[in-house]
C-alpha positions in Angstrom: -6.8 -13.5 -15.2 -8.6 -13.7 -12.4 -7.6 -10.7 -9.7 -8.9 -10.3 -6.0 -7.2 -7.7 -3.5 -9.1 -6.9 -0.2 -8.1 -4.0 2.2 -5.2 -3.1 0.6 -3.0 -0.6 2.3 0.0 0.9 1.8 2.1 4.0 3.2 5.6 5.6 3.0 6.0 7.1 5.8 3.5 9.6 7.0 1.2 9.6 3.5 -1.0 6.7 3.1 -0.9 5.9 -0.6 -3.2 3.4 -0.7 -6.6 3.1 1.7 -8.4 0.3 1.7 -8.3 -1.1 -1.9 -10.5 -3.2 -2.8 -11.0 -5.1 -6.1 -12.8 -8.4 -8.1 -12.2 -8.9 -11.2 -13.2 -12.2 -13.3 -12.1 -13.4 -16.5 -9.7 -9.8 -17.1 -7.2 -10.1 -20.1 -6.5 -6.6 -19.9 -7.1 -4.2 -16.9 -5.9 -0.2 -17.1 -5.7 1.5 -14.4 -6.4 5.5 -14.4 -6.6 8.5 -12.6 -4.9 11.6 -11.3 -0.9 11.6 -10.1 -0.7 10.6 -7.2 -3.6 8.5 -7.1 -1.8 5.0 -6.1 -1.8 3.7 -9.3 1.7 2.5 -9.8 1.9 1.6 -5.8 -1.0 -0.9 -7.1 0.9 -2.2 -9.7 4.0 -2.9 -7.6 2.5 -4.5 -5.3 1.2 -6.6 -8.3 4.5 -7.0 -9.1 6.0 -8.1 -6.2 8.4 -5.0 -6.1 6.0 -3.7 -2.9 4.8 -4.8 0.5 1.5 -4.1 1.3 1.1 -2.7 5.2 -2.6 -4.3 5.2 -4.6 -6.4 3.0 -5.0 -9.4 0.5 -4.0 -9.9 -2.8 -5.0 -13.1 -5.1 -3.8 -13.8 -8.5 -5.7 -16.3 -10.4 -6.8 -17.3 -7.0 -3.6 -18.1 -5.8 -2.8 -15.5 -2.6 0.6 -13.4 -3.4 2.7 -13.7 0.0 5.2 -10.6 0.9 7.9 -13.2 1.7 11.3 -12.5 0.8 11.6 -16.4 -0.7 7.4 -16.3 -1.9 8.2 -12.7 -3.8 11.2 -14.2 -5.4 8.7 -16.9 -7.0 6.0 -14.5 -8.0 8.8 -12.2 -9.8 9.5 -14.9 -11.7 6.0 -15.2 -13.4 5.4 -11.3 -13.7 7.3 -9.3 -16.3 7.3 -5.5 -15.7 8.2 -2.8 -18.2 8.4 0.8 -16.8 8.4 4.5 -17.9 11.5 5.1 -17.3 12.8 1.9 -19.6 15.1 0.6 -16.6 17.9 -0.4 -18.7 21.3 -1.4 -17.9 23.1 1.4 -19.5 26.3 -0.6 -18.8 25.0 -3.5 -21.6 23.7 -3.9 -25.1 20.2 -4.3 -25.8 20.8 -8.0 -26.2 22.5 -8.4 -22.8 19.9 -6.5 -21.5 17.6 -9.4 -22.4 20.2 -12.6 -21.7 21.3 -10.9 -18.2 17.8 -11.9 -16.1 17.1 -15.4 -18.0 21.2 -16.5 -17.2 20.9 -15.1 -13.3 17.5 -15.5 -12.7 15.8 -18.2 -14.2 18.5 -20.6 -14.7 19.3 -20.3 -18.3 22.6 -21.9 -20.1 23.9 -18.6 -22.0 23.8 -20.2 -25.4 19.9 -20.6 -24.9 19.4 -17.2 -23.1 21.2 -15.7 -26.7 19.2 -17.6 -28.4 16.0 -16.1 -27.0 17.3 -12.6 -27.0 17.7 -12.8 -30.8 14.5 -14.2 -31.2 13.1 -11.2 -29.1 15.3 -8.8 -30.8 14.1 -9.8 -34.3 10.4 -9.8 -33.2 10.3 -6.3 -32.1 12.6 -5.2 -35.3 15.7 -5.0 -33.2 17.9 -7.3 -34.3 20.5 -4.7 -35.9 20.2 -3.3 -32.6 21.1 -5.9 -30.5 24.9 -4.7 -30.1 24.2 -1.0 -28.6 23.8 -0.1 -25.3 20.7 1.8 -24.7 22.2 5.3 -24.9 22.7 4.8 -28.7 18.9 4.1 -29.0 15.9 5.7 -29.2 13.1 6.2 -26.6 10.8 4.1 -28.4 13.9 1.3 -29.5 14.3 1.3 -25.3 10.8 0.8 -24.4 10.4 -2.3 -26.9 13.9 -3.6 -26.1 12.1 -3.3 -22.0 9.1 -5.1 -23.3 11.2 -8.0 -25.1 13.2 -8.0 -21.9 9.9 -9.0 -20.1 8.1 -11.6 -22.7 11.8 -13.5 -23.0 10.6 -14.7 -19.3 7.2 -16.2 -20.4 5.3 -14.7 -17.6 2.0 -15.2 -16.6 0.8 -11.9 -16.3 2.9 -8.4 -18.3 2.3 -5.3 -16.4 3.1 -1.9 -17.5 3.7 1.6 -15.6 2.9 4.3 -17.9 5.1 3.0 -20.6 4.6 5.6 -23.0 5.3 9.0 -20.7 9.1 8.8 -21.4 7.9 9.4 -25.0 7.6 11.4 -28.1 3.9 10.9 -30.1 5.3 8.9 -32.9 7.2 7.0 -30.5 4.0 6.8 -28.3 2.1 5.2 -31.2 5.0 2.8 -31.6 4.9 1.4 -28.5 0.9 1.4 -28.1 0.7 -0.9 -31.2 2.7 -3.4 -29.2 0.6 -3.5 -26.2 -2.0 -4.4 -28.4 -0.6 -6.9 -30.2 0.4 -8.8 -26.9 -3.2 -8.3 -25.9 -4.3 -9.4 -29.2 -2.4 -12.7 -28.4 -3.8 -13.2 -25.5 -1.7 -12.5 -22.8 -2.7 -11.0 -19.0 -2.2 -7.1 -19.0 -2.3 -5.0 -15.9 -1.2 -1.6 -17.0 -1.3 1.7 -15.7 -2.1 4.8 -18.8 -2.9 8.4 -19.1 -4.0 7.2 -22.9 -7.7 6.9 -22.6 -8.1 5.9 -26.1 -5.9 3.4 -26.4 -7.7 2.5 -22.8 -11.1 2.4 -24.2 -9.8 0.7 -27.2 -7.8 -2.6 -25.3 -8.9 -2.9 -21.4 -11.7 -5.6 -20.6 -12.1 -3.1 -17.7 -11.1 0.0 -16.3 -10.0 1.2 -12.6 -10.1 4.6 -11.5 -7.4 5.3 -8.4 -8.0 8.9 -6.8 -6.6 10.0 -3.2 -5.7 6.1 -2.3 -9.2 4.2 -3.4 -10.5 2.8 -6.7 -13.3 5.4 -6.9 -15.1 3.2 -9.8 -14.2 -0.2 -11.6 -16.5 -1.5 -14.9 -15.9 -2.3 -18.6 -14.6 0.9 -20.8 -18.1 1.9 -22.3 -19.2 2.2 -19.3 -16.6 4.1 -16.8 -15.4 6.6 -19.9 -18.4 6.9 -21.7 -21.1 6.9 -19.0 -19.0 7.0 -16.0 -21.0 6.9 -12.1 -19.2 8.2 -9.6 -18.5 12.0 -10.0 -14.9 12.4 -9.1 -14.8 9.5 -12.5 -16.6 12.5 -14.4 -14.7 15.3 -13.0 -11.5 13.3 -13.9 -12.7 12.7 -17.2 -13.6 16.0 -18.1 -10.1 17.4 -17.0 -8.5 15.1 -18.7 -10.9 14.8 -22.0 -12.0 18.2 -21.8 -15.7 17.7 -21.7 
């Protein structure tokens, strides 16, 4: 993954959210982005996603500019698959129709093939006796990996994740973790934004700290959590890992 955003900006209404973000990044299979609440974090990861407008600014995906055009964002979405903290589930349909629902009314699919893939899904992620229940009769962690299926059945380019694990309990936390890193381990693109610096250290090709609207510091995970530069990085760190 190659990702380039210059002068990014972004406000709702009077509070500027993001100021002037800039970032470069090379030859990225995984890239976590941390930092305080507040910080822009998940802002940056929408307008990843496609889900935002920047006000300001440049983004480029695998050098490819992303254009905040109603008919260009309806592309993009189709190559990004986004799984959220707060599972964004129908509650209305089962996990499996959860799964066929986008690939029949977005991207074309004949129902008997979108099934078809659900199940796969399903059975990947140890769902498949799960497939019939809406998402009320399952647990946090069964709703985050029924999310996660939701977004691979797409095939996209690039998987991003907003604090997927914050809706959750610890085993459930662990749960989900361990499939983040066996998509990373295949492979794929990851954007995703974590208050687990562990697992941070342990899967991100680099890490991104967003404080106040700005990446305050951008480098590989030895580097930013274990010898980190900038001091707000260390002041972070130390709140957060108790120094």
């Amino acid at each position: 993954m190659r990702l380039r955003a210059r002068n990014l900006c972004k406000s709702f209404g009077p509070q500027m959210v993001l100021k002037n973000v800039d970032l470069d990044l090379d030859q990225v299979h995984t890239l976590a982005f941390i930092g305080p609440s507040g910080g822009g974090k998940s802002t940056l990861l929408r307008i990843i996603a496609g889900l935002e407008k920047p006000d300001n600014g440049t983004l480029y995906l695998n050098d490819r500019e992303v254009i905040y055009s109603e008919k260009a964002l309806m592309a993009h979405r189709r190559t990004v698959g986004t799984v959220f903290q707060a599972f964004n589930l129908f509650p209305h349909l089962s996990a499996l129709q959860n799964i066929t629902l986008p690939l029949e009314k977005v991207h074309h699919y004949y129902p008997a093939e979108a099934r078809q893939v659900a199940e796969t899904m399903l059975e990947r992620f140890g769902l498949s006796e799960h497939g019939h229940k809406p998402p009320a009769q399952l647990s946090g962690g069964q709703r985050q990996r029924v999310a996660i299926a939701r977004a691979i059945s797409i095939r996209p380019k690039l998987l991003l994740f907003d604090e997927p694990t914050s809706a959750l309990d610890p085993e459930m936390t662990a749960e989900v973790l361990e499939v983040i890193e066996e998509l990373r381990e295949e492979g794929r693109d990851l954007v995703l934004v974590t208050h687990q610096m562990g697992f941070a250290h342990r899967v991100a090709d680099q890490i991104a700290l967003l404080s106040a609207g700005r990446i305050i510091e951008c480098g590989p995970p030895e580097q930013l959590l274990d010898d980190p530069r900038a001091e707000a990085t260390r002041q972070f760190l130390a709140k957060i890992l108790k120094y």
